[in-house]
Steps between C-alpha positions, in 0.01 A plus 500: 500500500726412241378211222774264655381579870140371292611220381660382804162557708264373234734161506483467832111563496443260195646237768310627782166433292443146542541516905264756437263352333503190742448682799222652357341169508454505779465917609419751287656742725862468548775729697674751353806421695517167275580726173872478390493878433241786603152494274643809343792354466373210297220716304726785346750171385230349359387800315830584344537119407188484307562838343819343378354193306251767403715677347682184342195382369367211675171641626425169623781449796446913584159404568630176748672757683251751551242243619702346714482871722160366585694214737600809706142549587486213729774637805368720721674625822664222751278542758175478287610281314538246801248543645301423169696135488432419837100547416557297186691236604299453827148472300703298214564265790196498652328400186604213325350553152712851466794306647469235185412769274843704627696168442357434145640874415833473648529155329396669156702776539812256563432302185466883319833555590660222449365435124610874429842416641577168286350659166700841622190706425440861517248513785212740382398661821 
């Protein structure tokens, strides 16, 4: 993969993040099939991208990018995946505190977002 072909996916990723993050709100477990590239894809993009502002110097935004690998935990194959959100969101329904507590998050997570948008931060993952 070339550093361009990097850039290009880590972009796209850096984007991906805060639908990531949301839906994690809710499951922990999401489908791989939801990624905008293959895991391996993404990981060896994010690699070279943080060796790059590694190299440059700024330890600090190398480091955003190699935590942010640790997103890539949460997709697991379609099919388990599914069936781990169907559990979830049927006992999430079933029980009102977790549904409330499931709101709150999503809610918090929104209001994350869009404070890092107007003050155009650089979200530390």
């Amino acid at each position: 993969m070339t550093n361009e072909e990097a850039r290009i996916i880590t972009k796209n990723w850096q984007a991906f993040i805060e639908v990531v993050d949301k839906l994690s709100k809710i499951c922990a477990i999401l489908p791989k099939s939801l990624l905008p590239y293959p895991i391996e894809d993404i990981e060896e993009a994010l690699n070279i991208v943080a060796k790059e502002y590694f190299d440059a110097g700024d330890k600090k935004t190398s480091e955003v990018f190699k935590d942010s690998v640790g997103f890539l935990c949460g997709f697991k194959d379609d099919e388990e995946a599914l069936e781990s959100i169907h559990s979830i969101i049927g006992f999430m329904l079933e029980n009102n505190d977790l549904k409330k507590i499931k709101i709150e998050n999503l809610k918090k997570a929104r209001d994350f977002w869009l404070k890092a948008k107007k003050e155009n931060l650089q979200i530390e993952l």
